[in-house]
C-alpha positions as semicolon CSV with decimal commas, in nm:
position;residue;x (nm);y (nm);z (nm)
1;X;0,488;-0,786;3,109
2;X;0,183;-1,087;3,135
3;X;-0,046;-0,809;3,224
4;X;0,043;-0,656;2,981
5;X;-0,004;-0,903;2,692
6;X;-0,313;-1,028;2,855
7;X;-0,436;-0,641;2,826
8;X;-0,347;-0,570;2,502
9;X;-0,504;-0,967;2,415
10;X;-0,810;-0,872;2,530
11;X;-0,849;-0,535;2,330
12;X;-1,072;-0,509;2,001
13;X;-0,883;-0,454;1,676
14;X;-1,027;-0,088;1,646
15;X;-0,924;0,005;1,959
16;X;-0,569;-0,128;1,890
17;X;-0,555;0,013;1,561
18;X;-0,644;0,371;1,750
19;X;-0,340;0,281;2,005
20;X;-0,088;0,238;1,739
21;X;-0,201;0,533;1,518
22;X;-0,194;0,799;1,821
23;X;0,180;0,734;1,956
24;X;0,335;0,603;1,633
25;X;0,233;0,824;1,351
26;X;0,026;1,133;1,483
27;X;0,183;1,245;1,783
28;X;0,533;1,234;1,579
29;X;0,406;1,403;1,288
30;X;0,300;1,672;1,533
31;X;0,568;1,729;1,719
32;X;0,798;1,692;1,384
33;X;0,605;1,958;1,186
34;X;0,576;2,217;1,495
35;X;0,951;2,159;1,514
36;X;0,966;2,196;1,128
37;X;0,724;2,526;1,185
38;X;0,961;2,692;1,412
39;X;1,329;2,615;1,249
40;X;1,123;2,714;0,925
41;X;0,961;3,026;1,053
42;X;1,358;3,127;1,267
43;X;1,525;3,087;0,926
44;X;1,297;3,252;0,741
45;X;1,280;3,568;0,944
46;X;1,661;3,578;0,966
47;X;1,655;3,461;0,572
48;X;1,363;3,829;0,512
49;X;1,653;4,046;0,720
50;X;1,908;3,942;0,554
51;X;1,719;3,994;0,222
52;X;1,639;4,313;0,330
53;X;1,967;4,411;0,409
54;X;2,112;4,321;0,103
55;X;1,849;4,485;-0,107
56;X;1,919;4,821;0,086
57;X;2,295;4,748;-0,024
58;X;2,213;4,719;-0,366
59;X;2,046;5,019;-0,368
60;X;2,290;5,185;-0,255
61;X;2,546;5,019;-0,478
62;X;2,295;5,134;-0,790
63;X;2,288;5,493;-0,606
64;X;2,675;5,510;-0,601
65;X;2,759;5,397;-0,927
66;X;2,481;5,671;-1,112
67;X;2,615;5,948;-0,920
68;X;2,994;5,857;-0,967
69;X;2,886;5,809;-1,367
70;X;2,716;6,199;-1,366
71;X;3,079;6,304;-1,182
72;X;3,261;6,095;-1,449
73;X;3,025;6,309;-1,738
74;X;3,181;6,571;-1,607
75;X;3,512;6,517;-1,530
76;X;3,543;6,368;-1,878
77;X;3,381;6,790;-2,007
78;X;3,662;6,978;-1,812
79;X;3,951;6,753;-1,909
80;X;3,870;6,791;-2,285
81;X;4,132;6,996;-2,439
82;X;3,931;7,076;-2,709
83;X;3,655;7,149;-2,570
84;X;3,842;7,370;-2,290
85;X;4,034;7,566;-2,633
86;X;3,685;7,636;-2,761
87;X;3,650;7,815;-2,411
88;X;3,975;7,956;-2,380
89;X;3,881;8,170;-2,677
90;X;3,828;8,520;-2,625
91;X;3,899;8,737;-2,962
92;X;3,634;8,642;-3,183
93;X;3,385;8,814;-3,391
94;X;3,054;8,854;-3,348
95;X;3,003;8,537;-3,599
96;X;3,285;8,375;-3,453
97;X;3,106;8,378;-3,125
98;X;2,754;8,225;-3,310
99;X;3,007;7,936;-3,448
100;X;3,157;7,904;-3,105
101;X;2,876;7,880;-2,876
102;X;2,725;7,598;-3,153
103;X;3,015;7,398;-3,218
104;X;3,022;7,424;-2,758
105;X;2,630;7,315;-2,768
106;X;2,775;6,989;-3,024
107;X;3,039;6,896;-2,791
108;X;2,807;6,896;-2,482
109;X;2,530;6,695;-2,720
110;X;2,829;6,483;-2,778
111;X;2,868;6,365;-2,390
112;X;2,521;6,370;-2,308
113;X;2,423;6,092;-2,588
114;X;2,694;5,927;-2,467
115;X;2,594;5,912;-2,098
116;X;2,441;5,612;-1,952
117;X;2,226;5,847;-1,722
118;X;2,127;6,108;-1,987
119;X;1,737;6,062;-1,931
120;X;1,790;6,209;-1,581
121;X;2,001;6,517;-1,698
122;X;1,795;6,786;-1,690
123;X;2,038;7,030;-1,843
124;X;2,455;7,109;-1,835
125;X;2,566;7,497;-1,815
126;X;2,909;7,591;-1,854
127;X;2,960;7,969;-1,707
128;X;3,243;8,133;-1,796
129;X;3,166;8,448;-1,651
130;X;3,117;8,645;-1,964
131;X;2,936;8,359;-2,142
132;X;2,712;8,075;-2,056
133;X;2,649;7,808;-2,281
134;X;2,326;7,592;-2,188
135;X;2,302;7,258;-2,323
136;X;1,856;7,146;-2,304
137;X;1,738;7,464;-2,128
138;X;1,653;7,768;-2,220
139;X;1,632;7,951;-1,904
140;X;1,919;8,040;-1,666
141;X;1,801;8,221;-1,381
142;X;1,656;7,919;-1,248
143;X;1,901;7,695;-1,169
144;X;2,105;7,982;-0,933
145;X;2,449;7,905;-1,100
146;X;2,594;8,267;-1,050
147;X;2,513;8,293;-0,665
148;X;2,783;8,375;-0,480
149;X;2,731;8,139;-0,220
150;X;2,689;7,830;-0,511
151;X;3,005;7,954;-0,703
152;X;3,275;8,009;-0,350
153;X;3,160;7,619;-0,255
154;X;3,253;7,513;-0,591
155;X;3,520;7,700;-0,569
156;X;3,646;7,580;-0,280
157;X;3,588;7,222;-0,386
158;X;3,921;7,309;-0,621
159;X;3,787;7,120;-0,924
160;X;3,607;6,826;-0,779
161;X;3,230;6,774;-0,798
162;X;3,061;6,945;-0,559
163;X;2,656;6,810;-0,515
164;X;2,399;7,030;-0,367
165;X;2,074;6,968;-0,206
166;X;1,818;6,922;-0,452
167;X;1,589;7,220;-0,492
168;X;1,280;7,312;-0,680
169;X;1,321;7,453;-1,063
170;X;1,072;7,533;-1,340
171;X;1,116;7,528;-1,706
172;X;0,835;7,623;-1,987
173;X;0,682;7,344;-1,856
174;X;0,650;7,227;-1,500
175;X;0,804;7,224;-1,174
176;X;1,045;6,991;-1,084
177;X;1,302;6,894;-0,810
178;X;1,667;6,848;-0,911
179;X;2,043;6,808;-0,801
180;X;2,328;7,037;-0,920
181;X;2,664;6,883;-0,967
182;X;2,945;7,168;-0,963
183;X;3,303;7,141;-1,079
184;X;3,577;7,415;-1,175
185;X;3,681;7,448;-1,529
186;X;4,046;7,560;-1,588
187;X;4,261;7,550;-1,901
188;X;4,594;7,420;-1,947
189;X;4,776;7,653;-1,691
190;X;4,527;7,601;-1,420
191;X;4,410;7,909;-1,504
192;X;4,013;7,934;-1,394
193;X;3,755;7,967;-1,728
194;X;3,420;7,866;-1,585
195;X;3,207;7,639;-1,371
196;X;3,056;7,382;-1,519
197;X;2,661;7,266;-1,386
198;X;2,496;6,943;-1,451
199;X;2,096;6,916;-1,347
200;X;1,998;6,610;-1,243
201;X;1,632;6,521;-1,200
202;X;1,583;6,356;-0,829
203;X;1,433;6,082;-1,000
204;X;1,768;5,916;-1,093
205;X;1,779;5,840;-0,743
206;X;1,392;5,806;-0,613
207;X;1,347;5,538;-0,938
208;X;1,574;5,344;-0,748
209;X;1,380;5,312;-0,483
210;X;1,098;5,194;-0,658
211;X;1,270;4,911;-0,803
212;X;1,287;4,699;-0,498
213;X;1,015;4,535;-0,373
214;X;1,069;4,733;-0,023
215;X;0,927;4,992;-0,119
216;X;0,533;4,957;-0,055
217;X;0,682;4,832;0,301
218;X;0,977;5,103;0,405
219;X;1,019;5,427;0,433
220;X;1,366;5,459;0,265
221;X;1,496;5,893;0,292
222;X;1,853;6,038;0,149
223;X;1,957;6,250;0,414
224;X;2,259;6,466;0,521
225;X;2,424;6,405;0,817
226;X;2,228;6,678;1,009
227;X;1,921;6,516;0,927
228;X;1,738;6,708;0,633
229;X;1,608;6,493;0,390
230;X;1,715;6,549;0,028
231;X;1,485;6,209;-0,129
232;X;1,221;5,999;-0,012
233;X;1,059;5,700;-0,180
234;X;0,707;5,879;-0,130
235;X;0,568;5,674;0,139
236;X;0,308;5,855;0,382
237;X;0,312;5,673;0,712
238;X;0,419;5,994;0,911
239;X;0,771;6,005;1,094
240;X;1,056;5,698;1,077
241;X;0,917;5,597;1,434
242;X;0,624;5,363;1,231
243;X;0,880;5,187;1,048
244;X;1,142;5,079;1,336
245;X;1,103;4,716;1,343
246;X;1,422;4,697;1,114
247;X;1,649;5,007;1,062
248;X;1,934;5,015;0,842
249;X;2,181;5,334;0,762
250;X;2,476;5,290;0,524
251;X;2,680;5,680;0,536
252;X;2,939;5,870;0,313
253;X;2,725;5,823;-0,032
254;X;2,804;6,174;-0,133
255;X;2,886;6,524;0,058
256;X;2,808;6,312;0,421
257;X;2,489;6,205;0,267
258;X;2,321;5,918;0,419
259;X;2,098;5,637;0,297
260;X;1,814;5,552;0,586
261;X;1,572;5,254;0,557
262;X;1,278;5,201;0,792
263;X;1,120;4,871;0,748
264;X;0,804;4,719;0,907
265;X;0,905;4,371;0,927
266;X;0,526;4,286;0,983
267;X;0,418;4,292;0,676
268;X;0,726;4,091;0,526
269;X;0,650;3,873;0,822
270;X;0,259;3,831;0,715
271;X;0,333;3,542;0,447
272;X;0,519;3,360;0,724
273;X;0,248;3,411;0,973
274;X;0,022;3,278;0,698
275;X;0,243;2,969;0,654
276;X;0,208;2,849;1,024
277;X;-0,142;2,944;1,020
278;X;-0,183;2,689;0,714
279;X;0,051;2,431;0,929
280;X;-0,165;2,455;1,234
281;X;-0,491;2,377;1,000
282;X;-0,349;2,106;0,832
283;X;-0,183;1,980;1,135
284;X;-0,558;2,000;1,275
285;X;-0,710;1,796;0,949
286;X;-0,485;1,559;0,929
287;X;-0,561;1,407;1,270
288;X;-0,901;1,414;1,266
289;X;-0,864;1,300;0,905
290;X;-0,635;0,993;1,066
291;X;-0,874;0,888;1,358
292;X;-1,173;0,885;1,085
293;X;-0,951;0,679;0,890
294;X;-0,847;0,470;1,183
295;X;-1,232;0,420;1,273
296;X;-1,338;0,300;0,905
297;X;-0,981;0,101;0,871
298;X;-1,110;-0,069;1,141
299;X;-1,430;-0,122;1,044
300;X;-1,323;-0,205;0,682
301;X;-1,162;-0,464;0,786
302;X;-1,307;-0,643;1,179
303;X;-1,666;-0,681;1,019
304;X;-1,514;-0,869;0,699
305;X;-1,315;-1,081;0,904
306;X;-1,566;-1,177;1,124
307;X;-1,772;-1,276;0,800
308;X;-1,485;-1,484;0,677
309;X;-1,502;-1,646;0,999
310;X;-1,843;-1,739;1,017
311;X;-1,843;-1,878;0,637
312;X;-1,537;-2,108;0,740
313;X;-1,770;-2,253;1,013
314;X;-2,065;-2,316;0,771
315;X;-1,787;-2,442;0,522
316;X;-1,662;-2,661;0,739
317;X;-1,997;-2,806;0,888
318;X;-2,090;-2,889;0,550
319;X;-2,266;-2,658;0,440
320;X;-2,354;-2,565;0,035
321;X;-2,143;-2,319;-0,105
322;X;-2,455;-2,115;-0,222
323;X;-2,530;-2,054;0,137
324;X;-2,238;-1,865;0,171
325;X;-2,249;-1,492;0,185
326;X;-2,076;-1,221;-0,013
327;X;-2,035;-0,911;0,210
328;X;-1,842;-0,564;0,149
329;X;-1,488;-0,456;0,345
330;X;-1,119;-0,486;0,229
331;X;-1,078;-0,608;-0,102
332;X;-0,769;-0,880;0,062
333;X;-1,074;-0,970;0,238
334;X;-1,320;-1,018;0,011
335;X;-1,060;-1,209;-0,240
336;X;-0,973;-1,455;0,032
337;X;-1,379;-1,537;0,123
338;X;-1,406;-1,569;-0,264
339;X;-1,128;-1,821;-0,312
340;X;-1,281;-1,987;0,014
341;X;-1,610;-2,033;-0,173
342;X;-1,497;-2,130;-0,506
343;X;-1,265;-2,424;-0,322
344;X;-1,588;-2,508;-0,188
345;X;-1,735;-2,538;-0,482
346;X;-1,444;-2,754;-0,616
347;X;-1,501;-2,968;-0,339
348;X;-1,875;-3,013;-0,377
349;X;-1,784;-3,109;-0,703
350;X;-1,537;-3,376;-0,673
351;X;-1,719;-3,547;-0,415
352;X;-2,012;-3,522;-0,609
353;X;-1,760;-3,692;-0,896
354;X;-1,671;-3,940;-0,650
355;X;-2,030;-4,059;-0,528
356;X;-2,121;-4,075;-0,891
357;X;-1,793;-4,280;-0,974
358;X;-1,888;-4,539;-0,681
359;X;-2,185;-4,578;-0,761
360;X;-2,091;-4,711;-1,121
361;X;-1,838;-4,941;-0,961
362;X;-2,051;-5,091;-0,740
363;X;-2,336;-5,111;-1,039
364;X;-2,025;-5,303;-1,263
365;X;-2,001;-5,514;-0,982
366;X;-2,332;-5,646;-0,906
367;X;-2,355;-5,702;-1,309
368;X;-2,090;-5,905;-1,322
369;X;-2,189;-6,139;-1,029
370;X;-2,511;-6,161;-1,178
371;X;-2,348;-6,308;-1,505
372;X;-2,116;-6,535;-1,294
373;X;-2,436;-6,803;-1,265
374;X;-2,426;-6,868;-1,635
375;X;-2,047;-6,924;-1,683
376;X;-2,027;-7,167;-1,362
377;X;-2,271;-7,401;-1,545
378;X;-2,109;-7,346;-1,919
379;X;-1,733;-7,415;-1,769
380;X;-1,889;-7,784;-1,592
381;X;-2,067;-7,853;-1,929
382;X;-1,724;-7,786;-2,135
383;X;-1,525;-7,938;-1,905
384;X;-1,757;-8,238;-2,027
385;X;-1,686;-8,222;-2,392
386;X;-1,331;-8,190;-2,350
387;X;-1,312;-8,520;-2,186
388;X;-1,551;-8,659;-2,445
389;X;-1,332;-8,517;-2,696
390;X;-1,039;-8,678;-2,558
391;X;-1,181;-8,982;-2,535
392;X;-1,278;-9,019;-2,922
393;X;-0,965;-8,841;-2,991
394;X;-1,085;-8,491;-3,164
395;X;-0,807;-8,280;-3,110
396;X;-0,932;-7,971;-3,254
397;X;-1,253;-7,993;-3,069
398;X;-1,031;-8,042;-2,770
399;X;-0,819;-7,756;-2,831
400;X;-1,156;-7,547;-2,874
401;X;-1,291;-7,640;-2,555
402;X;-0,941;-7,554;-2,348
403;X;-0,960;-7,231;-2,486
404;X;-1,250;-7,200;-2,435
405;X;-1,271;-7,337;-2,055
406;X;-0,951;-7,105;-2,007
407;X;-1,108;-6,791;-2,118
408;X;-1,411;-6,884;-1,910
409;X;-1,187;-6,965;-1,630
410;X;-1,042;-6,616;-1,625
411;X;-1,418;-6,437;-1,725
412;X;-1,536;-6,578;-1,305
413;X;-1,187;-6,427;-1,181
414;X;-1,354;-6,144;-0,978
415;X;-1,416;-5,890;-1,265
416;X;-1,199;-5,579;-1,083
417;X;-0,925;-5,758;-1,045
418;X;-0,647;-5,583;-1,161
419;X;-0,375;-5,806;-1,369
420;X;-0,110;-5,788;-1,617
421;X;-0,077;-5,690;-1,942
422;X;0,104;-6,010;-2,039
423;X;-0,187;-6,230;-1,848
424;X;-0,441;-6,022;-2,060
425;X;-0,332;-6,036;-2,406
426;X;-0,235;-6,422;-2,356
427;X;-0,617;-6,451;-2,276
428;X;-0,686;-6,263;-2,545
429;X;-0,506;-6,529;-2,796
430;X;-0,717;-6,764;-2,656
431;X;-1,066;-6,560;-2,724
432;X;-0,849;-6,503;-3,114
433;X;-0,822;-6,906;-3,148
434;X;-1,222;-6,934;-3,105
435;X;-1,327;-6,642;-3,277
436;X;-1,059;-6,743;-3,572
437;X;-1,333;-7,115;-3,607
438;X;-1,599;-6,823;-3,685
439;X;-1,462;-6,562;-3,883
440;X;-1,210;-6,717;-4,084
441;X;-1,101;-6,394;-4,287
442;X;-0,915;-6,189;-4,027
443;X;-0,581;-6,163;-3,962
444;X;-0,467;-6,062;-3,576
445;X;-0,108;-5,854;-3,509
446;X;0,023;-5,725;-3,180
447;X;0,244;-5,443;-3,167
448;X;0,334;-5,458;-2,764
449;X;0,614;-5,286;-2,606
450;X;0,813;-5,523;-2,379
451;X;0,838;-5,300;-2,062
452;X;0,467;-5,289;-2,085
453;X;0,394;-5,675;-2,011
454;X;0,435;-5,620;-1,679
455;X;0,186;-5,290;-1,669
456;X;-0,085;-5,336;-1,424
457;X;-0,462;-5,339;-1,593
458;X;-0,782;-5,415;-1,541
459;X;-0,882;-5,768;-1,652
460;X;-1,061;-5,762;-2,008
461;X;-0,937;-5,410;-2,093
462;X;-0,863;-5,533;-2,454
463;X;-1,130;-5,819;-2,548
464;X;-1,458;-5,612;-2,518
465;X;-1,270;-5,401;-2,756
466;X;-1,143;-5,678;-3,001
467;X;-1,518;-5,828;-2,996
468;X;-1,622;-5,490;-3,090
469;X;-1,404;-5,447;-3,383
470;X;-1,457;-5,800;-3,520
471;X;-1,891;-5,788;-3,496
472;X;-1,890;-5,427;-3,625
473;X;-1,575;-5,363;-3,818
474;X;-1,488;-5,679;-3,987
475;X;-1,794;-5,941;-3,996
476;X;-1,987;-5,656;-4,249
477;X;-1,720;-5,677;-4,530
478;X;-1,605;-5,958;-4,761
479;X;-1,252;-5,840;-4,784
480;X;-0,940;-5,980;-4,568
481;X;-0,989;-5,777;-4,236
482;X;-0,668;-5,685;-3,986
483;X;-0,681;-5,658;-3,638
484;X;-0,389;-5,459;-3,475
485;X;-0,352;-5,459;-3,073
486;X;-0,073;-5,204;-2,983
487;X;0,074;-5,103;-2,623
488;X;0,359;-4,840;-2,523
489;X;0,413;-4,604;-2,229
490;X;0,460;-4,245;-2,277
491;X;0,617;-4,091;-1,940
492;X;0,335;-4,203;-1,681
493;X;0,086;-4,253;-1,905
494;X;0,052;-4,653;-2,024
495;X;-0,178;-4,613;-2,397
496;X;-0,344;-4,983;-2,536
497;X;-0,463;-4,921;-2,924
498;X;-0,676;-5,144;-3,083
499;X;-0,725;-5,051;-3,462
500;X;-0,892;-5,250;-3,734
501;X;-0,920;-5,204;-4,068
502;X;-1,335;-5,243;-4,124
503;X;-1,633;-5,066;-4,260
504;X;-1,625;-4,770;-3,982
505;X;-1,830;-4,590;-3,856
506;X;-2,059;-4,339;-3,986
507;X;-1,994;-3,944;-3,871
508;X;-2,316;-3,883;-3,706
509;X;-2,273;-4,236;-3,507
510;X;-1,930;-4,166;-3,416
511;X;-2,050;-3,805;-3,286
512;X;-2,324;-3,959;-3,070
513;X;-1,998;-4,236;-2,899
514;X;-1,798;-3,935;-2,843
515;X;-2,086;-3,778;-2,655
516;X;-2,180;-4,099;-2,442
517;X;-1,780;-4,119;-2,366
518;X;-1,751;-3,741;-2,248
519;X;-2,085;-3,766;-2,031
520;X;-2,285;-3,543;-2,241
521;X;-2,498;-3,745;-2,417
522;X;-2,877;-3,616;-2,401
523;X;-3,116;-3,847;-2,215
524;X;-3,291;-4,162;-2,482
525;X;-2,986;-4,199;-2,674
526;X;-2,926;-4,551;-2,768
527;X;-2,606;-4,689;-2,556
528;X;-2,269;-4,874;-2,695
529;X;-2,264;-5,077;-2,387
530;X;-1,932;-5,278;-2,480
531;X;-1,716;-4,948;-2,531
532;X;-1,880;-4,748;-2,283
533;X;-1,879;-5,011;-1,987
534;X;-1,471;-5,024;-2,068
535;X;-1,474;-4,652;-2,100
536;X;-1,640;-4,637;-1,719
537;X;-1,446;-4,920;-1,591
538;X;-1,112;-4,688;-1,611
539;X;-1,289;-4,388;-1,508
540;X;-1,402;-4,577;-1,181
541;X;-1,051;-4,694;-1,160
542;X;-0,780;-4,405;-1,209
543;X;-1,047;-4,072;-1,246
544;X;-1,020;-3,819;-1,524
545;X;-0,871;-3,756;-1,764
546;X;-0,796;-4,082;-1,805
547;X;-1,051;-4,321;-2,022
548;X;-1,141;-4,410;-2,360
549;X;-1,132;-4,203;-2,721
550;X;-1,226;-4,320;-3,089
551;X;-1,131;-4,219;-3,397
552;X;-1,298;-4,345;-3,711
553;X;-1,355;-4,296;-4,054
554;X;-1,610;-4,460;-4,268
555;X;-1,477;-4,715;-4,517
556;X;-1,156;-4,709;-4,362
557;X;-1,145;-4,885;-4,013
558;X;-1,173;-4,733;-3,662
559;X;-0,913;-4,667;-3,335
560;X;-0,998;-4,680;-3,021
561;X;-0,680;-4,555;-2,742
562;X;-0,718;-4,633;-2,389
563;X;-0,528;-4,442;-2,175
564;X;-0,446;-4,598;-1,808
565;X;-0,220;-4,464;-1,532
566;X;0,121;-4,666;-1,581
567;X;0,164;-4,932;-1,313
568;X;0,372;-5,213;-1,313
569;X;0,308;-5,587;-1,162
570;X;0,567;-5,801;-1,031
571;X;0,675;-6,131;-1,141
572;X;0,577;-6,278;-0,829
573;X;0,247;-6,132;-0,796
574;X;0,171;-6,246;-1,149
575;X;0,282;-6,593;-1,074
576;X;0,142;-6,639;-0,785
577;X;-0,208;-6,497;-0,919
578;X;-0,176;-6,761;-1,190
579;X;-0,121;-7,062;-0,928
């Protein structure tokens, strides 16, 4: 068995494919249809005897039942008792003879019409030795009806139908072939008045021949038991002996007649003989057709793989994405080397995102160490005043400078550090005390959610954003300005609002912030460094889509929502950050 597998390991996919497709589907399907072939080809020359027998049965059914209805004509003539008084009738007139041989000629007319096999009656003759009455004819000599040898059989027959071997007759017209049915006609006492002749035309029983589809391939004969034949379907092909290949002989039709049907099961065989022919081809066709579908299968789908392969390799040794090639094969194939490339692409993207996100980190970083310098020296120099304020006891100077000396005290914190939300906005009362000495005319509400105090955020989220609604909002008007700071969570999401109630900002100004904030600003444009620097602070924090958006309308005051990524602080972290 390790042989085996290390064979079959070691053998292409083509060659494989070829393996499976010879002993699991072709050499099957051969063996099934040349055992289909020969159950269908058994049955169906049993299935063409059969049909052929029964057809020679029917024939012979059809024969039977129009010879018994010409014997039932005339039974149904000699039984007639008015028909046998007309006959009976001897002592007429001359004009009584004219009015009985008519009102005879009507009653015959009568039973002919009403014959299901009147086209094939050539004529009906009633002899009563003295008289004959013709019905259709006009000659009598010709159908032999008073030869001695014709009347004793009919005779001797005693009043049944007696048929005799068809023989040739003539009319006005033409020459014909015809049977002649025979029966005794007696009256009432038994007492012999005539014979009674019907002519048949042989067609009543050749036309049945020619209504089965045997006949172009059979020699079908009515014979009599000594052998003479009395009707043939027509067919030259010279004696029976070219037609044995089925033989079938159904006796005792009429008078020891027999029906005799030579077949030449050849030609019923020839559409069968066709049929395994066809097998055989497309036997033939469909396994070439399979190994030609076998060899591009394979090919359709080894090459693409091995494609697929060799981008994975570039893909994974970091190679561009546009590098990698596009080739033809199995369209499974091809879909899976697409996806491959386009996740390539994503990737190339997002580190491209990420690079560009570090490097405005580390650019937010250097800026604010290079602002710490200025701070270190203002916080000394406060520190100063506030003990000089002390000392000449000036309170609200002294209450300026600790707010001051705590905001600055927070500002040289290291500027990513990440804090509360309550540490925040209490820093941001104390940047609202100072600015309050300055602008006098503004009024500052909070509208903070108390599960959000303990949200993680990044130190000055709010103030840049305060600043910017109190220089450009609030300081231009001479009205009573509002100032409305507003946190809540919504699922994951943590949202900080900051809304004021100023002059706005103008449409084409707010269109040109939007654009800085979604990165698509064109090259030159003049930068809103406070809101943008807070915008790209969260960016280089949490990633898209969170950030910054503004909403503003001139006259009326301007909103600016920061969405963060909700994450809380713990009490002890806070506390001990504040120690």
């Amino acid at each position: 068995m390790k042989w085996f597998k290390k064979y079959w390991n070691g053998i292409r996919l083509p060659h494989k494919l070829v393996l499976v497709y010879m002993p699991l589907i072709v050499i099957p399907t051969l063996l099934g249809s040349l055992m289909l072939m020969h159950s269908y080809t058994a049955s169906s020359k049993e299935a063409s005897r059969d049909y052929a027998a029964d057809l020679v049965g029917l024939m012979v059914e059809q024969m039977d039942y129009r010879l018994s209805s010409i014997e039932e004509l005339g039974k149904q003539m000699i039984t007639d008792s008015e028909l046998l008084d007309l006959v009976s009738r001897t002592d007429v007139t001359t004009f009584e003879q004219l009015d009985k041989t008519t009102a005879i000629k009507n009653w015959m007319n009568h039973y002919w019409l009403n014959n299901n096999m009147n086209e094939f009656i050539v004529a009906m003759v009633l002899d009563t030795g003295s008289e004959i009455y013709l019905y259709n004819e006009n000659e009598v000599s010709q159908y032999r009806i008073r030869n001695p040898e014709y009347k004793q059989a009919v005779r001797n027959n005693r009043g049944g139908a007696v048929w005799f071997e068809p023989a040739s007759f003539s009319n006005s017209f033409q020459k014909f072939e015809a049977f002649r049915v025979g029966r005794l006609v007696r009256d009432s006492k038994l007492n012999e008045v005539g014979i009674l002749t019907i002519v048949i035309d042989v067609e009543a029983i050749r036309s049945i021949f020619n209504q089965t589809k045997l006949d172009e391939n059979a020699l079908i004969r009515l014979q009599t038991a000594e052998g003479r034949i009395l009707v043939d379907n027509g067919n030259e092909g010279g004696d029976a002996g070219n037609y044995q290949d089925l033989h079938l002989d159904y006796s005792d039709i009429r008078e020891d007649w027999a029906l005799s049907a030579s077949l030449k099961m050849d030609d019923l065989y020839a559409q069968i003989n066709r049929m395994i022919r066809l097998t055989i081809l497309i036997i033939s066709v469909v396994f070439v057709f399979g190994l030609v579908v076998t060899r591009y299968l394979a090919i359709d789908v080894v090459n693409p793989i091995r494609k697929l392969m060799n981008n994975m390799m570039s893909g994974v040794q970091s190679a561009s994405p546009r590098k990698l090639v596009k080739f033809k094969g199995a369209i499974e194939i091809r879909e899976m080397n697409d996806i491959f490339v386009s996740v390539m692409y994503e990737i190339e993207q997002l580190i491209q995102q990420t690079v560009s996100q570090e490097q405005k980190k580390r650019a937010a970083e250097i800026e604010a160490l290079r602002k710490q310098l200025s701070p270190h020296f203002l916080y000394n120099t406060l520190n100063s005043i506030r003990w000089l304020a002390i000392l000449q006891k000036q309170h609200n100077i002294k209450a300026l400078v600790e707010s001051l000396s705590s905001l600055l005290n927070y500002t040289l914190r290291d500027a990513n550090e990440f804090v509360s939300l309550r540490e925040d906005a209490e820093k941001l009362e104390d940047y609202i005390s100072i600015q309050k000495i300055r602008y006098r005319q503004f009024a500052y509400a909070t509208d903070i959610e108390e599960r959000t105090l303990n949200a993680s955020v990044p130190k000055f989220i709010i103030q840049p954003l305060v600043e910017n609604a109190l220089i450009h909002g609030l300081e231009p008007v001479d009205r009573m300005g509002q100032i409305t700071v507003r946190a809540s969570i919504r699922g994951s999401v943590l949202k900080l609002t900051v809304e004021d109630n100023g002059i706005g900002i103008a449409p084409d100004k707010l269109a040109e912030i939007r654009q800085q904030l979604s990165g698509s600003a064109p090259q030159g444009t003049t930068k809103h460094i406070g809101i943008l620097n807070v915008h790209e602070r969260i960016v280089a924090h949490y990633g898209y889509p969170y950030g910054m958006s503004i909403d503003s309308e001139s006259g009326q005051g301007t909103t600016i929502e920061v969405t963060l990524k909700y994450e809380e602080r713990s009490e002890d972290e806070y506390y001990h950050h504040r120690r």
